[in-house]
C-alpha positions, 0 to 999 in steps of 0.5 A: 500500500501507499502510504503516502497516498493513504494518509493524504487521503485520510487527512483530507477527509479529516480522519488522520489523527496525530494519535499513535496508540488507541485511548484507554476508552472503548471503541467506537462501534457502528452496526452495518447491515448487508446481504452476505449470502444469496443474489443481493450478495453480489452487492452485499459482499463487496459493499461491506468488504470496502467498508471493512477497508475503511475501517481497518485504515481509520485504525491504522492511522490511530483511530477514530478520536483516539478510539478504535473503530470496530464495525458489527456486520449482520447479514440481511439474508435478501429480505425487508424483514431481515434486514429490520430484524439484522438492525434490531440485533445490533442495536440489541448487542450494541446499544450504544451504537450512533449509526447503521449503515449499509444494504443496496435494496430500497425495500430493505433500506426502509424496514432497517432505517425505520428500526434505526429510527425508532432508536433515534440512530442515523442510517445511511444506506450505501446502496439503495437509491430510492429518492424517496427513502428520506421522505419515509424515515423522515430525519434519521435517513441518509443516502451515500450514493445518488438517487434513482432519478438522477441516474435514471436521467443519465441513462436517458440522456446517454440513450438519446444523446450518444446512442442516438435512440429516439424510440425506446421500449421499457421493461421492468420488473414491478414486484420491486421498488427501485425497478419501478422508480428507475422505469418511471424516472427513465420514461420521464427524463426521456419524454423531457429530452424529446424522446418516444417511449414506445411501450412500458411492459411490466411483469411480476418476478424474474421467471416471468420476463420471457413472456413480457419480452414477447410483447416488446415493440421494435425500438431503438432501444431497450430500457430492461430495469433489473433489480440484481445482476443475475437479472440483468445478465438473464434478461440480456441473454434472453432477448439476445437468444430471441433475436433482439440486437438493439441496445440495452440500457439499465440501471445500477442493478447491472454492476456486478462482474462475475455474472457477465463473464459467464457469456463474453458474446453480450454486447450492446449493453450499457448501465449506470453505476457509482464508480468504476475502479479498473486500471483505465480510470486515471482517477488518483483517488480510485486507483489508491482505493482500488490498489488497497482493496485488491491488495486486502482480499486477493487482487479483487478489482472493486465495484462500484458497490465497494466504494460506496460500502467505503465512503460510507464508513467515511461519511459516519467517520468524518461526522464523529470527528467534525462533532468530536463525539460519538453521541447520536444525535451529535453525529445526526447533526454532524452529518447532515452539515457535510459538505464537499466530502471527497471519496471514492465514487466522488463528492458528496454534500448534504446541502440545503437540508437534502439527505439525498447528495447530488453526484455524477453518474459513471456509465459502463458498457458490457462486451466480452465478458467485462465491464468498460469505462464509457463516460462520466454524467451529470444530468441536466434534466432531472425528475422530481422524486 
């Protein structure tokens, strides 16, 4: 690892301390809560394996407020009602948590947020990226990454500027909620840009996608909304095996890498995500992130996922050390004050009261088996939440 590059990284985001050894206190906990088995591990694994990372830097540096840092991580096991009884565990082992954090899921986010509130602690998902999450756990809800109508507003204006379609045919699975946000915020940013949507066809649960495909229009695209990886990879494929050779465009829900490896002939495929951490970005700060995180589980190349997982532990850190204390509703204030925090998958500020922060958007292509580098974008038109 660099050492250099570490400590000017953790220094400017306000968490390298002059201590050498940790204070005779105890240490500062925070419950993490992620889906560590099953589809959403895709997410869920390397999330909390860069949160993790962050952790055990902030404790190679000295700690947090001379105190070690230690993270409890819980398992969600894919489910709403697994993630609130995984935050009600912590906050039963751990009473004395200040925050949770954690899960990629808008539906899993809620039920553990609303846990976390009802014991007056902050939670900030990583991942999910429901705008709508702070209006349903009002005050104590945080995102690290964008919302699913800026993303979905970046797809549109990819689509419609670069990819040049005109007409786009809309698939989405309706059983969850950050497949139905995405869809609807899609057609919206697509309709302000003066394009067509030809039709919307929704279906209920993965297994029933090959049917819905049976009813698509020809367009110039396709817009297929997925909640997980292994999704998307079966929903590419299949419309590739029935012949539609249009683009694909998605959301977030595409980011993980070993799924498209599995078929190296898909191509025409393009999602947005929140970073990307492979040797072509020339970012100092990804390549520090990911030199570290490859350097600390294998050689592992981080997904966007993980860099959230680490500005997350991130964001919570600099809180505590702005507040100087680790109570919770000194860090709620804290946090909600960040502004211009420089991380990983880029600047975040909660301004103007917002607990939704506006970033860029990365949008990745998919040919080979692999994952590239396509652009950088920042909306110009984005829908209300």
């Amino acid at each position: 690892m660099r050492v250099a590059a570490f400590a000017l990284i953790l220094a400017a985001a306000g968490l390298l301390t002059v201590a050498t050894s940790f204070s005779m206190q105890g240490p500062i906990r925070l419950g993490a809560v992620y889906n560590l088995t099953g589809d959403w591990a895709a997410y869920g694994i390397p999330s909390s394996r860069g949160a993790k990372l962050h952790a055990e830097q902030i404790n190679g540096a000295g700690g947090l407020l001379s105190r070690p840092l230690e993270l409890i991580v819980k398992n969600a096991n894919g489910t709403p009602e697994g993630a609130a009884a995984a935050a009600s565990d912590i906050l039963s082992e751990a009473p004395d948590v200040p925050a949770l954090f954690g899960l990629s899921g808008s539906d899993q986010a809620r039920a553990a947020g609303e846990v976390s509130a009802k014991a007056q602690r902050v939670f900030v998902t990583s991942g999910a990226t429901s705008p709508q999450l702070p209006l349903q756990v009002p005050e104590y809800l945080f995102l690290a990454c964008f919302g699913d109508n800026v993303q979905a507003a970046a797809a549109a204006q990819y689509a419609y500027d670069t990819l040049k379609a005109r007409s786009v045919t809309v698939l989405y699975d309706a059983s969850h909620t950050y497949t139905r946000l995405l869809q609807d915020y899609f057609i919206r940013s697509l309709k302000a840009l003066g394009g067509e949507v030809v039709s919307a066809i929704k279906f209920q649960g993965a297994e029933k996608f090959t049917n819905a495909m049976t009813r698509a229009s020809a367009s110039d695209a396709f817009f297929v909304s997925a909640e997980t990886p292994a999704n998307a990879f079966a929903f590419a494929k299949a419309m590739r095996e029935a012949g539609f050779d249009q683009p694909i465009i998605g959301g977030d829900g595409y980011d993980g890498d070993s799924v498209w490896s599995a078929d190296p002939d898909l191509k025409d495929i393009y999602f947005t995500t929140h970073a990307y951490f492979a040797a072509d970005n020339p970012s100092p700060r990804a390549q520090f992130f990911a030199e570290a995180y490859a350097g600390a589980y294998d050689g592992a190349v981080p997904d966007g996922f993980a860099g959230l997982g680490y500005d997350t532990v991130g964001l919570l850190t600099t809180a505590i050390q702005n507040a100087g204390s680790s109570e919770p509703e000194k860090l709620l204030q804290a946090l909600g004050s960040i502004e211009d925090y420089e991380g990983v998958t880029g600047t975040i500020s909660f301004s103007g009261g917002s607990h939704v922060p506006r970033k860029s958007v990365t949008i990745l292509e998919i040919a080979d088996g692999k994952r590239s580098f396509v652009t950088e974008i920042m909306p110009t038109q984005i829908p209300s939440p």
